[in-house]
N, C-alpha and C positions, 0 to 999 in steps of 0.2 A: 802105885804104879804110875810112872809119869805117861803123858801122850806120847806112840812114838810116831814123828811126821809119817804120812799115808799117802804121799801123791795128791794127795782130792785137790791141792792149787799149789802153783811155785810160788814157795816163800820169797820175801824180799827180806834182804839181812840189811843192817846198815849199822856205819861206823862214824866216829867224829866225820872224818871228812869224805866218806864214799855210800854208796847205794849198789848192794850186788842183786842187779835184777836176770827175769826173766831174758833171753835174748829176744829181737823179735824181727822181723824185716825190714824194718829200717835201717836195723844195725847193719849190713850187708856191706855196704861201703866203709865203714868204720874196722869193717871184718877184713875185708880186700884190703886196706891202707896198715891194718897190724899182723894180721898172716903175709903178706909179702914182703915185707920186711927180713931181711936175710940176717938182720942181729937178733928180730924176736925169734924165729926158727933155727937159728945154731944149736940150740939145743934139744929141739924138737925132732921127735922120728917123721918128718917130713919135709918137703920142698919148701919155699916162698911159694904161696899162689900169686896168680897173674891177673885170673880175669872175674868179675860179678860170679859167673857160674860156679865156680869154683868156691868162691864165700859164701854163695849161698847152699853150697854142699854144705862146707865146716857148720854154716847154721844148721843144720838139717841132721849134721852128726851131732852137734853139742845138745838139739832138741832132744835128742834118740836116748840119751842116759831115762831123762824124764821120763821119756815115752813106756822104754822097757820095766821103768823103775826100779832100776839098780843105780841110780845116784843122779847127780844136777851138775849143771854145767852154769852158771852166773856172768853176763856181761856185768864188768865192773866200770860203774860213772864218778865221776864227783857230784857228788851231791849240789855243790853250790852251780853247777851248769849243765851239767846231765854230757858231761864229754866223755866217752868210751875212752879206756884207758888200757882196757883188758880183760882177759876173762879167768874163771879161777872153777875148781869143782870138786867134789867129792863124789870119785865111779866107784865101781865094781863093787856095789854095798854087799857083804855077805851080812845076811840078816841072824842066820842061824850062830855065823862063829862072832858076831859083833865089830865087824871091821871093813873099813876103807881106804880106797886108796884116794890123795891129795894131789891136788897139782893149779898149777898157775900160769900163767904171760902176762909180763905188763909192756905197755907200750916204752921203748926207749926214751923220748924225752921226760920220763915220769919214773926213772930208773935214781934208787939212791935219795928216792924221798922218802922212804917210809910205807908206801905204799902197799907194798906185799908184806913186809911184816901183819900193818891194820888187815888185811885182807885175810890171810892166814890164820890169824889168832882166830876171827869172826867165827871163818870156818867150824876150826877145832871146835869153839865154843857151843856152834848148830850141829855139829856131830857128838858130842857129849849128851848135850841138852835132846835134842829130838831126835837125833837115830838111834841112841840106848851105843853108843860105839865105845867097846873097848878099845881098839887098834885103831891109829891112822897109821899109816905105808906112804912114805913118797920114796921115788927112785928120782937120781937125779945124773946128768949125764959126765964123768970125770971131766975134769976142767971147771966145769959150772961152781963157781966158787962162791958168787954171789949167791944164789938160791939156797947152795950149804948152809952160808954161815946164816941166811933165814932160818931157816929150817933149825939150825945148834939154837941161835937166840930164843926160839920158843921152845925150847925143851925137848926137839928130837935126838935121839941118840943114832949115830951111825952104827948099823949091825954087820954088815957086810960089802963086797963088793961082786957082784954079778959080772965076771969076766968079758967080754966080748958078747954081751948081750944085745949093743945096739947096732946095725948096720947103716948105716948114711953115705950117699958119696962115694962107695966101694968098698968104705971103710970101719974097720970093728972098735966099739969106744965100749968101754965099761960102764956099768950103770951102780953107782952109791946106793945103800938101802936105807934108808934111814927109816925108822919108826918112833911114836908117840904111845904110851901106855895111858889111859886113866889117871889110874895110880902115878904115874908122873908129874901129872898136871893137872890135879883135882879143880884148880880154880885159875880161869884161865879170863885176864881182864883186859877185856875192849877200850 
């Protein structure tokens, strides 16, 4: 029976070129400068924020997966200078049926590197290896084409579409379902 992660401390995952840590107060400003940003939140069920208070909320929400321990929330750096690039996570862990749900932001000028690919497989990888996870679940917002074809590249398959699931701006946008089996992706490399 392998270990399966326990809360007791937030792992640090890391890839060739990133480090997905803990988030922590410092990050706040790094938070305000990629949550307010109106291309990173296009596809987010939320506003740009505007002000510290406000990044120190989303701190405070990304801490709360941890806290409840139904999943983790990762500011993602580079490794070679520790710059905030984005954040990435695995929520709503059901422990009983073996599944989570995925998700990501990365900052725009860091869009089209590779980035969320490395950062996604990581994931997958610390949800096989330490949550015992059969299922990842990401939803992704129609139009969001980029984050798809992430998501197709590592092995999700699109199961559905969720009609007017999201509301933004006044407006109803569908949400893609994509999902990840195990059995799909038994060996999954960083």
């Amino acid at each position: 029976m392998r270990n399966i992660f326990d809360f007791s401390s937030f792992p640090i995952l890391e890839t060739d070129r990133l480090r997905l840590r803990q988030m922590k107060p410092s990050d706040v400003t790094a938070l305000l400068r990629h949550f307010g940003n109106p291309e990173v939140v296009k596809f987010i069920d939320m506003k740009p924020i505007k002000t510290l208070e406000q990044a120190d909320e989303w701190l405070q929400w990304m801490g709360g997966f941890f806290a409840a321990k139904d999943g983790l929330r990762w500011g993602i750096v580079l490794k070679e200078n520790d710059q905030f690039i984005g954040s990435a996570g695995l929520h709503n862990w059901n422990q009983e049926s073996h599944y989570a749900e995925i998700g990501l932001d990365i900052t725009p000028p860091y869009w089209g590197q590779g980035y969320a690919t490395e950062t996604l497989t990581r994931l997958v990888q610390f949800g096989w290896e330490s949550m015992n996870l059969n299922r990842i679940e990401a939803d992704v917002v129609k139009g969001n084409h980029a984050s798809m074809h992430v998501l197709q590249k590592i092995g999700f398959k699109q199961e559905g579409v969720l009609r007017q699931r999201l509301r933004k701006g006044g407006k109803y946008y569908d949400l893609h379902l994509f999902g990840l089996l195990r059995c799909d992706s038994e060996e999954i490399s960083v």
